[in-house]
C-alpha positions as CSV (number, residue, x, y, z in Angstrom):
1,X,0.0,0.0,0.0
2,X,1.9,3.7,-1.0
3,X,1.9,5.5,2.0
4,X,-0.5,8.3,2.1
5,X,1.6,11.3,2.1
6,X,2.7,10.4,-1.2
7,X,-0.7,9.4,-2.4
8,X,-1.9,13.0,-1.8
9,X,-1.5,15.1,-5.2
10,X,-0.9,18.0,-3.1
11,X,2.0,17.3,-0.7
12,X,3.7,15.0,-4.0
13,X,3.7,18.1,-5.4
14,X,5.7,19.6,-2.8
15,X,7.8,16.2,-2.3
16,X,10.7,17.5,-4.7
17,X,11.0,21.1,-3.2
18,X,11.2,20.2,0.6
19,X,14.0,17.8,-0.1
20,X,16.3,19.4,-3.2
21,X,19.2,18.5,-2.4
22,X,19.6,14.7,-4.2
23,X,23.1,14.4,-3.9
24,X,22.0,11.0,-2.3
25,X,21.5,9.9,-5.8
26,X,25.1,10.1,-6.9
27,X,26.4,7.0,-5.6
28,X,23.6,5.0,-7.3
29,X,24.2,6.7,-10.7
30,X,27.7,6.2,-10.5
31,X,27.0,2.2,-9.6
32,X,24.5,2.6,-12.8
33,X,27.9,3.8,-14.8
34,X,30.7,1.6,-13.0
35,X,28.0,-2.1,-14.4
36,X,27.6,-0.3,-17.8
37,X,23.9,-0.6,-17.0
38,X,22.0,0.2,-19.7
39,X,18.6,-0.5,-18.5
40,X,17.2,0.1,-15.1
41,X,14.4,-0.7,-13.1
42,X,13.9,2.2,-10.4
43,X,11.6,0.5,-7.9
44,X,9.7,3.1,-5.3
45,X,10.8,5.9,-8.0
46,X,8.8,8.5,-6.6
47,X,8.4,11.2,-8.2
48,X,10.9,10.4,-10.6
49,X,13.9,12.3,-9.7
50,X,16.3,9.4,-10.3
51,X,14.5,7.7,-13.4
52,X,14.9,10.7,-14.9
53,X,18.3,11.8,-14.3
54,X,18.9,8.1,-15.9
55,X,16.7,8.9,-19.0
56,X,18.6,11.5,-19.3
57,X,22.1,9.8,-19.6
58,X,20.5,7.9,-22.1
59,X,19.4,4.7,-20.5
60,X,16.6,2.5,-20.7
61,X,14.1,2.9,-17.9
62,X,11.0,2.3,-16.1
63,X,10.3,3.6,-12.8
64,X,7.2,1.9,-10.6
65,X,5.8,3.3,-7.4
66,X,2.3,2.4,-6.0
67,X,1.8,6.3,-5.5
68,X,-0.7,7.5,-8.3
69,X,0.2,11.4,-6.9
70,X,4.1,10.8,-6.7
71,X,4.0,9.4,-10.5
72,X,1.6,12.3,-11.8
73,X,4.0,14.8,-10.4
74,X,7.1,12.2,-12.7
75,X,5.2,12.5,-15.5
76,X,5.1,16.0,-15.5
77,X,8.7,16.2,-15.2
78,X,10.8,17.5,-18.6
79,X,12.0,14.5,-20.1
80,X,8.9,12.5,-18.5
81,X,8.3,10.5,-21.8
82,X,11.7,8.4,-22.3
83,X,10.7,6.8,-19.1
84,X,8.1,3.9,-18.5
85,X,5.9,4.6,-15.4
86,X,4.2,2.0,-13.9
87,X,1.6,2.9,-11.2
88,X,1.5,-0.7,-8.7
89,X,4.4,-2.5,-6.9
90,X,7.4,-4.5,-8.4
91,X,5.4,-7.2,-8.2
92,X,3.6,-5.9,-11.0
93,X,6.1,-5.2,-13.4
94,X,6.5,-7.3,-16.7
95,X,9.8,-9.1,-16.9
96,X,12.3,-6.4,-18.3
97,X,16.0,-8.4,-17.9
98,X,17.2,-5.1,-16.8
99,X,21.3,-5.2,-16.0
100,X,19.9,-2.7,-12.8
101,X,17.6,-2.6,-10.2
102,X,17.7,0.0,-7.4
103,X,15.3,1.0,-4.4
104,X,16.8,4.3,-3.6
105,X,16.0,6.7,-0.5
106,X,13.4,5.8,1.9
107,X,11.6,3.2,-0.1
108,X,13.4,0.3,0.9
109,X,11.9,0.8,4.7
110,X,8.7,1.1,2.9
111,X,8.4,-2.9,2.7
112,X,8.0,-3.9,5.8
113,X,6.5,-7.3,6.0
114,X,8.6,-9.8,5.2
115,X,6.2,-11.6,2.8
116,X,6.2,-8.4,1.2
117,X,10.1,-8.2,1.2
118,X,10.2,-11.5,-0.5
119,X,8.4,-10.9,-3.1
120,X,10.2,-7.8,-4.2
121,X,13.2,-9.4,-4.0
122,X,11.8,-12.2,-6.1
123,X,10.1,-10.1,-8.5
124,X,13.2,-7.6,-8.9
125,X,15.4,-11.0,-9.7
126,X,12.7,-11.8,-12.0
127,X,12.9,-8.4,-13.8
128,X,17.0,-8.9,-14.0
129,X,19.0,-9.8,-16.5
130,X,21.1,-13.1,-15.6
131,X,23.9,-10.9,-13.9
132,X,22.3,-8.3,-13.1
133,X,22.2,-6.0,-9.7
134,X,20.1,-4.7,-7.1
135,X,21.3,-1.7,-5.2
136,X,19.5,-0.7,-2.4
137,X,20.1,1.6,0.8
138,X,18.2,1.4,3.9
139,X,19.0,3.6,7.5
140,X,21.2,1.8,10.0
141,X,19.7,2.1,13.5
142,X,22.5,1.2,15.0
143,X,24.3,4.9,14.2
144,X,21.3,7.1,15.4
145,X,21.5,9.5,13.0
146,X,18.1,11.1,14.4
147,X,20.8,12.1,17.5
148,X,22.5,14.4,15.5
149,X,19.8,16.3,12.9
150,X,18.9,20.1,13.2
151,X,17.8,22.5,11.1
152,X,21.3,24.2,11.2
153,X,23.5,21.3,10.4
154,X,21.8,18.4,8.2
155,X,22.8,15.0,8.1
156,X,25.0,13.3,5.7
157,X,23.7,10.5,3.8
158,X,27.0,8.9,4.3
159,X,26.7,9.0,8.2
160,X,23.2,7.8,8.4
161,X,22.9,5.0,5.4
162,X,23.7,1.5,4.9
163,X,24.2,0.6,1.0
164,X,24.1,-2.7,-0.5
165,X,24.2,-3.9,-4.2
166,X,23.3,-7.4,-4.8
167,X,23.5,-9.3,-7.8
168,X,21.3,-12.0,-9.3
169,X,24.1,-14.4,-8.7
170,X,23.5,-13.8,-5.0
171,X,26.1,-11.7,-3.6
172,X,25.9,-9.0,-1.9
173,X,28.1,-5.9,-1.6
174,X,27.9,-3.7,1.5
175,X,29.0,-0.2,3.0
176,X,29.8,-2.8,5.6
177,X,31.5,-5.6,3.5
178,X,30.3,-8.4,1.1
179,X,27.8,-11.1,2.3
């Protein structure tokens, strides 16, 4: 189920200008270039930012989110029509054998029954390419991040995120180490 602030057409719409600075995204894109991906599947895209910025560079993409508000506000984004939108979960995307799967930002701690977890993973594994990768990031607990955010002096996504990138031959790559 898309959470409800991002099912609302008008806080989607302010989505993008509360939280501008993307920088975030940097790591994924250069993961995207470091595989020589050339098409990706951006599940929980949002409103697009990332599928977009990918578009742009010329890959292959299609970006799903279960958020009809979040993916009005993608499509009417410049650039919106060299992406594939899918409204629905990543269970609901047609096989693709994309070389690149990520879940970037917040949308990983969006799944949170493991039923539900599985059957992402298995339907983002179905979507890949034999070879292909999943990169995902999700907030470490453990480093309390929340102790250190003010207004003044924002947290860095490198001091409050966990990364991984797994492949379809079932390794996994971590901030932490592989497993």
């Amino acid at each position: 189920m898309a959470d409800a602030i991002f099912e609302h057409p008008r806080l989607a719409a302010v989505y993008d200008p509360l939280d501008p600075d993307r920088s975030d995204l940097d790591a994924y894109a250069a993961i995207a270039e470091e595989l020589g991906a050339r098409s990706v599947l951006d599940v929980g895209c949002g409103t697009g930012t990332f599928a977009l910025l990918l578009a742009g560079r010329g890959l292959d993409v299609t970006g799903v989110d279960p958020a009809e508000a979040s993916l009005d506000v993608a499509r009417a984004k410049p650039g919106s029509e060299r992406v594939r939108w899918i409204h629905g979960y990543a269970t609901d995307v047609p096989p693709l054998a994309a070389d690149l799967a990520t879940i970037t930002g917040n949308a990983a701690q969006a799944i949170v029954e493991p039923d539900d977890w599985q059957a992402t993973l298995a339907a983002v594994h179905a979507a890949l390419r034999p070879g292909g990768h999943l990169v995902f990031e999700t907030r470490d607990p453990a480093r309390k991040a929340w102790l250190g955010w003010n207004r003044s002096r924002p947290t860095s996504p490198s001091t409050s995120r966990a990364w991984a990138r797994w492949s379809s031959g079932m390794t996994c790559s971590t901030s932490a180490g592989r497993w």
